[in-house]
C-alpha positions as CSV (number, residue, x, y, z in Angstrom):
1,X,-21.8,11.7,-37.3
2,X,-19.2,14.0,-36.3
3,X,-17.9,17.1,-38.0
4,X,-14.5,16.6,-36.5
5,X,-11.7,15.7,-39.1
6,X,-9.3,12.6,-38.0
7,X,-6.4,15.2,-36.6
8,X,-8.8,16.9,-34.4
9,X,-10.6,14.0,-33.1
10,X,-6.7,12.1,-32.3
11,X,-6.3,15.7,-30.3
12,X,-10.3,15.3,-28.3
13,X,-9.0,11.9,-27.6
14,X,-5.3,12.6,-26.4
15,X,-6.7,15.3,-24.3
16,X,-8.1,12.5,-22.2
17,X,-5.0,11.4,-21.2
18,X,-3.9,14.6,-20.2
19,X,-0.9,17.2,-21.2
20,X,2.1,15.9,-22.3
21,X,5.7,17.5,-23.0
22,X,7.8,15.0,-25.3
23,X,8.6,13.5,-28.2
24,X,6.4,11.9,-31.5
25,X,6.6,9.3,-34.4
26,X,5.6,10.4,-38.0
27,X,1.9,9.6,-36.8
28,X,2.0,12.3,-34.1
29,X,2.1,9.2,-31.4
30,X,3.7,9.6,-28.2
31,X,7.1,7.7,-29.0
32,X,10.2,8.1,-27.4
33,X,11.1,10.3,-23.8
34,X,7.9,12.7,-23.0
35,X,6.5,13.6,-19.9
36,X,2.3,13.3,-19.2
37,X,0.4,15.1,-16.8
38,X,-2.9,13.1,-16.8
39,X,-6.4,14.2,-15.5
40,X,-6.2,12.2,-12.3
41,X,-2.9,14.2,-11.1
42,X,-0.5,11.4,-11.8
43,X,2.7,12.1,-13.7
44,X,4.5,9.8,-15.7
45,X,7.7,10.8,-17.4
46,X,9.3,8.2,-19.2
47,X,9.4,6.1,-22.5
48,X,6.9,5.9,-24.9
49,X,6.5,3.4,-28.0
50,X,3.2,4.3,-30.4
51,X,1.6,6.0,-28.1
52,X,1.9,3.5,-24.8
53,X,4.1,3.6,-21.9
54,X,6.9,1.3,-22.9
55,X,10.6,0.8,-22.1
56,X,11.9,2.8,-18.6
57,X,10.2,5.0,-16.8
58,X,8.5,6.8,-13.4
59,X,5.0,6.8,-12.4
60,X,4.0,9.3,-9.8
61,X,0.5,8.3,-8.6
62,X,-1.5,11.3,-7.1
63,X,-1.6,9.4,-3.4
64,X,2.3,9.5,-3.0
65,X,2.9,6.1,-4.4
66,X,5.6,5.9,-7.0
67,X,6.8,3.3,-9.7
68,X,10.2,3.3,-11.0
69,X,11.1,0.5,-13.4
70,X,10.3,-0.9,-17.2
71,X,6.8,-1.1,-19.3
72,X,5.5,-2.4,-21.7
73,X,1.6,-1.6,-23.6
74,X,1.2,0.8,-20.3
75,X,1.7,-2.0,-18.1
76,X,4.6,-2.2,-15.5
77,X,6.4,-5.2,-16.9
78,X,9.8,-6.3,-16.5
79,X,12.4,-5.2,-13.5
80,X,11.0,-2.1,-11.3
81,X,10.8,-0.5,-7.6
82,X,6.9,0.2,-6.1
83,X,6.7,2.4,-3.4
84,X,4.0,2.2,-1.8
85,X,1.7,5.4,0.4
86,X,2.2,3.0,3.4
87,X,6.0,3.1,3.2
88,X,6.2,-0.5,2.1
89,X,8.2,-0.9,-1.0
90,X,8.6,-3.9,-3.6
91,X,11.9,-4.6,-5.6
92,X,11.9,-6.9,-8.5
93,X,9.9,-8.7,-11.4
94,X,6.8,-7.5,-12.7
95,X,4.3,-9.1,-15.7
96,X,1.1,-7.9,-17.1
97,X,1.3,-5.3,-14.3
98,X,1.4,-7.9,-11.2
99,X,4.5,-8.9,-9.0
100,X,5.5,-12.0,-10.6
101,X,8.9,-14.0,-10.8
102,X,11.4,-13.0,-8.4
103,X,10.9,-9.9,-5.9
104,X,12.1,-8.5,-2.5
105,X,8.7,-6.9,-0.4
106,X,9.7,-4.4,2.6
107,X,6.7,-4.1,4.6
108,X,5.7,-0.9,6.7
109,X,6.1,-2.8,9.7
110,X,10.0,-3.7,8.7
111,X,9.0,-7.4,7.9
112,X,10.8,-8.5,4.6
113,X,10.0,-11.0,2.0
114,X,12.5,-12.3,-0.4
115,X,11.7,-14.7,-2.9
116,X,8.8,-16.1,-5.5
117,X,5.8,-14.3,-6.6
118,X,2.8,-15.1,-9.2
119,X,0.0,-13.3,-10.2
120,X,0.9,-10.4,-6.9
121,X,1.0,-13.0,-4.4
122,X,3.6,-14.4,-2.3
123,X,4.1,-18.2,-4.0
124,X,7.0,-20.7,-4.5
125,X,10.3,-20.4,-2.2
126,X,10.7,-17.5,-0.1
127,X,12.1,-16.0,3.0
128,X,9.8,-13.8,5.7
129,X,12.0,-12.0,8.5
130,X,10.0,-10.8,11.2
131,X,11.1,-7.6,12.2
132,X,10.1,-7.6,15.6
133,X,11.3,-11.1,16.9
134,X,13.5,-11.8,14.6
135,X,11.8,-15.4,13.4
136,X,12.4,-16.0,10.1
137,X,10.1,-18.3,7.6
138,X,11.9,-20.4,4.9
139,X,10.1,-22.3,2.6
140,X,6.9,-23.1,1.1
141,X,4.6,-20.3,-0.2
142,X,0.5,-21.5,-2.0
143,X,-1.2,-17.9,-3.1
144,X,0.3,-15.5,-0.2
145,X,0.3,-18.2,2.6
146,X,3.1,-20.1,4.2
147,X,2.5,-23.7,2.9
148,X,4.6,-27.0,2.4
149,X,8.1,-27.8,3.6
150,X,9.9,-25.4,5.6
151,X,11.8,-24.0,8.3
152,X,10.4,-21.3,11.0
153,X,13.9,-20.2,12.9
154,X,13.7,-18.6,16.9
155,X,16.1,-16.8,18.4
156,X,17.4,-20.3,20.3
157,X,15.3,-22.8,18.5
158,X,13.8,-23.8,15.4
159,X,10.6,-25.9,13.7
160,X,11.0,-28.2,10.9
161,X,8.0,-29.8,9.0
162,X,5.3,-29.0,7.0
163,X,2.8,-25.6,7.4
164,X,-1.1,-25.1,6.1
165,X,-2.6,-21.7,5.9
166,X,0.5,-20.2,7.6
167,X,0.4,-22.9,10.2
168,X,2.5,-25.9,11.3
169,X,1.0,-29.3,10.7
170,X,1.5,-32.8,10.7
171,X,5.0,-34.1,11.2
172,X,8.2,-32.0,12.3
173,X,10.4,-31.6,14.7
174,X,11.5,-28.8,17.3
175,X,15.5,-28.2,17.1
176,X,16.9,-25.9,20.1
177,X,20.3,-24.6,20.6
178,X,21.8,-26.6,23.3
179,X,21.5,-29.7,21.0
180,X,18.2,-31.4,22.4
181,X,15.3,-32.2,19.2
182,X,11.7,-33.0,19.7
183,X,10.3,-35.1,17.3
184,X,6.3,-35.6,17.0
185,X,3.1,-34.4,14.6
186,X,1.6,-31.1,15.5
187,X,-2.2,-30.9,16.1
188,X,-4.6,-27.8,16.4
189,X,-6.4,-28.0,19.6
190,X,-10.0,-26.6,19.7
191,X,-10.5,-24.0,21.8
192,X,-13.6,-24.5,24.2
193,X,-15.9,-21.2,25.4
């Protein structure tokens, strides 16, 4: 058993989560705008509600990432900007502190993705622009991959039909430019060594 009263143990135990410059309820709870300087080197300065990260706010993670956006229990939930170490960046809807509902992904190649998340993955209807040819994906998306009904658009032509695994298959038809279409199921050859 401890000799510690209550007050000095809520001290040991906030001392854990670092220094912190900002305002308190009646309970001596973090609650309302403060600033933290935790252990691990991150900073958060932001909104706090009985003692949780909760309303807007700014998370500076010791690698050079950075969240900008709304929490809620010290989760990022709610509308907010990730910037990635990578230089990737993701715009939109977070729950339960994954990408979820509605979102626009910049990737650190110049790729974008606009369009449906769940649980952090890519899933629902979206749009992938490929920043280096130009193609652009519209359609279908099952757990980060391109699958079901959609549209893969060239330069001077473009696929419609169904996609597996990030693949066309089955039915669909090639559309080019100078008005020609080519109509016919798309099979996987196996290669032979």
């Amino acid at each position: 058993m401890s000799d510690l009263s209550s007050e000095e143990e809520a001290e040991e135990a906030e001392a854990d989560l670092g220094e912190y410059d900002g305002e308190r309820n009646s309970e001596g709870e973090r609650h309302g705008r403060g600033k933290a300087f935790l252990p691990n080197g991150d900073i958060y300065d932001g909104e706090y509600e009985h003692g949780f990260r909760s309303g807007q706010g700014t998370y500076r993670f010791r690698n050079g990432a950075c969240y900008i956006g709304k929490y809620l229990l010290n989760k990022k939930h709610g509308r907010g900007i990730f910037y990635y170490p990578d230089g990737s960046k993701y715009e939109g809807d977070w729950v339960n502190d994954q990408r979820h509902g509605h979102g626009v992904y910049t990737y650190a190649n110049g790729d974008t993705y606009t369009g449906e998340w769940f649980n952090h993955n890519r899933h629902g209807q979206g749009r992938y622009i490929y920043k280096d040819t130009g193609a652009i994906y519209v359609g279908g998306w099952v757990n980060g991959n391109q699958e079901g009904e959609a549209e893969l658009i060239y330069l001077n032509h473009r696929f419609r039909g169904k996609f597996l695994n990030g693949n066309p298959v089955g039915h669909g038809k090639y559309i080019f430019d100078i008005g020609c279409e080519q109509h016919g199921e798309y099979i996987h050859s196996e290669q032979v060594k």
